[in-house]
Every structure is written in structure tokens, then in C-alpha cells.
C-alpha positions in Angstrom: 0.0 0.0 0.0 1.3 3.5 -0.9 -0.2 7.0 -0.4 -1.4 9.2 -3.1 1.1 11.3 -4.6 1.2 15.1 -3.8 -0.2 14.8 -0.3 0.7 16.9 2.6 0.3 14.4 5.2 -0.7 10.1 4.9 -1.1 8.3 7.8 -1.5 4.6 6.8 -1.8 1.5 9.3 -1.6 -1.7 8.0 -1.5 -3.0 12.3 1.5 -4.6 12.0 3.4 -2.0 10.4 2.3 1.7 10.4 3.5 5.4 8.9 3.3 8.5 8.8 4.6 11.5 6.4 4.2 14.7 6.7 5.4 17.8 4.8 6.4 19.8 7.8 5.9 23.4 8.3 8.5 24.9 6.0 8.2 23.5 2.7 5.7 23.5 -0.6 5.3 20.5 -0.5 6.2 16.8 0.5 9.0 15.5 -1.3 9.4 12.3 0.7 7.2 8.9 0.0 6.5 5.9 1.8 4.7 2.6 1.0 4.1 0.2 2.9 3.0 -3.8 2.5 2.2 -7.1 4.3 1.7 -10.8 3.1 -0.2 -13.6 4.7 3.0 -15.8 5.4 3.8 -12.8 7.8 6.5 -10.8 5.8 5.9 -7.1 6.3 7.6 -4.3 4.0 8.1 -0.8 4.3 9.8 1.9 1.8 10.7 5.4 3.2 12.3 7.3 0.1 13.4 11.5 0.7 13.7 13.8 -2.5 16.8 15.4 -2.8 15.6 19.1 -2.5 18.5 20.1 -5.1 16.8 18.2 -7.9 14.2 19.3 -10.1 10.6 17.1 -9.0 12.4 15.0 -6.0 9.0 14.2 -5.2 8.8 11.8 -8.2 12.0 9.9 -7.6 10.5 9.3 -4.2 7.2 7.6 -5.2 8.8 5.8 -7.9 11.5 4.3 -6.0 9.1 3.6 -3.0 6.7 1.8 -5.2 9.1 0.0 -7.2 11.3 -1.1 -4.4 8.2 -2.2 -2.1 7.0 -3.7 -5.7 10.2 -6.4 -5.2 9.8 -6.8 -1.7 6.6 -8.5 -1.7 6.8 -10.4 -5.1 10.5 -11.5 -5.0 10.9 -15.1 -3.5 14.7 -14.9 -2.9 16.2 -14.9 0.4 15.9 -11.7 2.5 19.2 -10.0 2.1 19.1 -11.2 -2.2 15.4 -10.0 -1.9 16.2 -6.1 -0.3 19.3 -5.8 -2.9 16.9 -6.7 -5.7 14.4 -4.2 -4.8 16.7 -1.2 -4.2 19.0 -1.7 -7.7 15.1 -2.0 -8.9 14.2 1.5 -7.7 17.6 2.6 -8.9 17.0 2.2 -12.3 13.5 3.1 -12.3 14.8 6.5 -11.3 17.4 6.9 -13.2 15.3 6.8 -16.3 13.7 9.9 -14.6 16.6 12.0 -16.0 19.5 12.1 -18.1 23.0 10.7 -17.0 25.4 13.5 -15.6 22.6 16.0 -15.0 22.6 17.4 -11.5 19.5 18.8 -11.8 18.0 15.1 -12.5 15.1 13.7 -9.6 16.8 12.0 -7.1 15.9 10.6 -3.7 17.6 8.5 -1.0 16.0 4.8 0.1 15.2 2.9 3.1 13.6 -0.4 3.4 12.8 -3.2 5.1 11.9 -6.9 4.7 10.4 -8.2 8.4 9.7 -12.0 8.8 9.5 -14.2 11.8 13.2 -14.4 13.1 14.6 -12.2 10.6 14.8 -8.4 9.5 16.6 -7.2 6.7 17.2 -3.9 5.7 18.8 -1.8 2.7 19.4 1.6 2.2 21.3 4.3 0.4 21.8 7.9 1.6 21.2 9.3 4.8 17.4 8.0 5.4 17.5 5.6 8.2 16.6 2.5 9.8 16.8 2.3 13.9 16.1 -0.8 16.2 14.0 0.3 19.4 14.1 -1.7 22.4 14.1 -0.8 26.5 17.1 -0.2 27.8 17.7 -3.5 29.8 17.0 -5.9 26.6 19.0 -8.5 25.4 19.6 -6.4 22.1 19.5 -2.4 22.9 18.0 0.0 20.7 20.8 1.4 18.2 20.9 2.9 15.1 21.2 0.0 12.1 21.6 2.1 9.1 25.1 4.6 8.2 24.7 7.5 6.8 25.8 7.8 3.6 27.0 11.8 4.2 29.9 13.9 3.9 29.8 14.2 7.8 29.5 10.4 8.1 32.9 10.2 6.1 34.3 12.6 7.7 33.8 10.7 11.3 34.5 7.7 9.9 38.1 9.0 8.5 39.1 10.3 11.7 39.0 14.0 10.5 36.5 15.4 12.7 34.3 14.0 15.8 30.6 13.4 14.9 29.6 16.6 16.6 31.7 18.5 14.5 31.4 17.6 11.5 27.4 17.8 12.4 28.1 21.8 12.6 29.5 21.5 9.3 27.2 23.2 6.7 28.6 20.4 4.5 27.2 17.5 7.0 24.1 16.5 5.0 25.6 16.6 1.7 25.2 12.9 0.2 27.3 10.6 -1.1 25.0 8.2 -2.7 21.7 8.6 -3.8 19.0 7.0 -6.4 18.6 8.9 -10.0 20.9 9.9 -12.8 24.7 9.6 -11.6 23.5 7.9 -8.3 24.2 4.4 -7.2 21.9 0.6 -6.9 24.3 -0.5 -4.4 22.5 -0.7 -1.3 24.4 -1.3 2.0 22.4 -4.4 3.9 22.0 -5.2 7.3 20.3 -8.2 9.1 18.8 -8.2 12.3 17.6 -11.5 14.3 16.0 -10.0 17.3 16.3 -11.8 20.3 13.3 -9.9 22.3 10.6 -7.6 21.6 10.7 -4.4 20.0 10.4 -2.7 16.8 12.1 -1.3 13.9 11.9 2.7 13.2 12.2 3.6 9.3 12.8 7.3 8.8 13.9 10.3 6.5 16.4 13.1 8.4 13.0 15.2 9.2 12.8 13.1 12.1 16.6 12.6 13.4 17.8 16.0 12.9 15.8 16.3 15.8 16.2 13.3 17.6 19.6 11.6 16.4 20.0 8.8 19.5 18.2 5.3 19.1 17.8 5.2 23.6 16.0 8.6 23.0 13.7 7.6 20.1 13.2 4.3 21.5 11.9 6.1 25.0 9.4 8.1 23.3 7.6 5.3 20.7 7.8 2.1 23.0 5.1 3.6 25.7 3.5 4.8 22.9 3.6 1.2 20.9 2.8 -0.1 23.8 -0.3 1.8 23.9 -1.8 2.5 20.8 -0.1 0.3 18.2 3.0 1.1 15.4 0.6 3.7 14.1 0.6 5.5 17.5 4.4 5.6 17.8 4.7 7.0 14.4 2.3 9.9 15.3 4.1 10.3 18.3 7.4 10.4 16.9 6.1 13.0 13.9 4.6 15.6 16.0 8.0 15.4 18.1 9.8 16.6 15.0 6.9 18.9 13.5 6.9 20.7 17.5 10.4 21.2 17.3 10.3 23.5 14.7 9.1 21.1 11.5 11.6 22.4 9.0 12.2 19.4 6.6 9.5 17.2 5.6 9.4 14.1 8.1 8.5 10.1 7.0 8.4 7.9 9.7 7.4 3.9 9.7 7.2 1.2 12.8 7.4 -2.4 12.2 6.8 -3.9 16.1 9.2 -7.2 15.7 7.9 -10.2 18.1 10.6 -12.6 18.1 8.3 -16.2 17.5 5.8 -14.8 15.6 
């Protein structure tokens, strides 16, 4: 299932996995796209896909990749980790037919998904949207982030050059390094989670972790709220966070709960 294209706001719940994306109280309009699915064998997919603002119609690359990678996900019958690569390289090149090659004006977006089954979560991405794993803080597995950011800053951290807060100050710190659409990149990075307790997966674009970067801190506001109300609740929860703290990028944000035996 997908939202309509040019919304300001969807909110879709599927029960066992729920989102939410919203175009925030700065921009025109919502350039990032989410779609979500579920089969009867228990597999759950979600997509969470942010336009890069510098491209012309972001908000196209966005759906298409979020369509055509969730397409993969719930019709591919390869293993998980085969199954996630097939579906980003997928959106890849379905964006990349969006514009010409070596145009930096072309639509582009970043990607985020994830492939849930009993036992097993994989996940793929490219750019800086991100995946997190919430859990309390006593569990077996804590909650930490999954996903790294494909950004100048994360580069710069990773080479030693400057301390994450630092290069977070740099106006160069969100600048990507991959992304889907012409002169982009289909290799995904892949992780795999086997969780071994309850908790839940957090897809989301930067309109969320600008504001809330740490997985202990996210985790403490959506579990009471999963808790309570369901993925769909957490996702609200999590949204109005970011749209109370000032709302200046638009902000995607899915839950998958994880039940480890189900």
C-alpha cells in the first residue's frame, strides 16, 4: 500500500506495520514517499524514500523508488538479504530513467527499506534516510541505530578527520554521497537483524533525526506509545516530536513492532 502522490500528510496503518509523512511546516510541498505492505506468510515491507531538494521534481523519484522497491519486496521469493538488494537496484534504475545521466539537476531521492519475517529483519538503504532498532534499555539487544549514513559528515567521522559533533556543525554535513537517479548508485548497503526480544524497527527520512539523532532517546518516546496504541501511534508520536520542534524538513516515519516467534 502506498499514499497518493502530492499529499501533505498520509497516515496509513496496516496494524503490523504503520506510517506516517508529513510535509512539515517549511516546505511547498512533501517531497518524501512511503509505501508500505504485508503478506499472509507474515513478511511485512516498508519503503521510506526523501527527495533530494536540489533536484528538479524530488517528489517523483521518491514515489517511484518507494513503489518500485516495495513492488520487489513483496513479489520476490529470494532470500531476504538477495530479496532487499533486488528491490533497491530495482528503484535505482527506475529513477534513473527519470533524467539524463550526468545531469545534476535530475530527480533523485535517498531509500530505506525493510523486509520483516519471523526471526529475521533485513534492511537496505542508500543515503542518509534511516533505519533504527528500538528496544528498552535492559533488553538482550539495545536500541541502536542499524543504518550509516551515507554523508559527507559520516565520512568525515568515519576518516578520523572530525568528531561526529563537528562535522554535524558543518554546513557540509548532509551533503550525500549516494543517492537513487541519474549519476546515483543501486548498491545498497544491507543489514540483518535476528532479534532476540521484543521491540520494533523505526524507518525514517532526516525530518525526524535531525531532531532526535539517538536510538535510547527515540526508543523512549515510541515504545510507551507502541505499547499503547499500536505502530501507528508511535509514528504519530514520533512525527509531532519533529513537527513541535520547529518542522523544517518534511518528516516520513514507519514502525514495524518485531515479536521474536511470531
Amino acid at each position: 500500500m502506498a499514499e497518493p502522490e502530492g499529499t501533505d500528510r498520509v497516515e496509513t496503518d496496516l496494524e503490523v506495520v504503520a506510517g506516517v509523512t508529513d510535509r512539515g511546516h517549511v516546505h511547498e510541498r512533501n517531497e518524501d514517499a512511503m509505501a508500505l505492505g504485508r503478506l499472509q506468510d507474515g513478511t511485512v515491507a516498508a519503503v521510506v524514500c526523501d527527495g533530494v531538494s536540489t533536484s528538479l521534481a524530488p517528489q517523483q523519484a521518491s514515489r517511484l523508488a518507494a513503489d518500485t522497491a516495495l513492488d520487489v519486496l513483496l513479489t520476490s521469493t529470494a532470500p531476504a538479504p538477495e530479496r532487499v538488494d533486488a528491490a533497491v537496484r530495482a528503484a535505482a534504475s527506475a529513477v534513473a530513467v527519470l533524467g539524463r545521466a550526468g545531469d545534476p539537476h535530475a530527480p533523485s531521492c535517498t531509500l530505506v527499506c525493510a523486509l520483516a519475517r519471523p526471526g529475521e529483519i533485513a534492511v537496505g538503504w542508500i543515503g542518509d534516510s534511516r533505519a533504527y532498532w528500538l528496544a528498552p534499555p535492559d533488553a538482550a539487544e539495545p536500541a541502536r541505530l542499524v543504518t550509516t549514513d551515507h554523508s559527507w559528515a559520516a565520512q568525515m567521522v568515519v576518516a578520523g578527520v572530525l568528531d561526529e559533533a563537528a562535522a554535524m556543525r558543518d554546513p557540509r554535513a548532509h551533503a550525500i554521497t549516494r543517492w537513487l537517479g541519474a549519476g546515483g548508485t543501486g548498491e545498497a548497503e544491507i543489514a540483518m537483524l535476528h532479534p532476540a526480544g521484543p521491540g520494533a524497527l523505526l524507518l525514517c527520512s532526516d525530518g525526524l533525526w535531525n531532531y532526535l539523532p539517538g536510538a535510547t532517546d527515540v526508543a523512549a518516546v515510541a515504545l510507551p506509545e507502541l505499547a499503547d496504541g499500536g505502530p501507528i501511534a508511535a509514528a504519530e508520536a514520533l512525527t509531532a516530536l519533529a513537527l513541535d520542534a520547529g518542522g523544517r524538513d518534511n518528516v516520513t516515519v514507519v514502525v514495524i513492532p518485531a515479536h521474536p516467534g511470531e
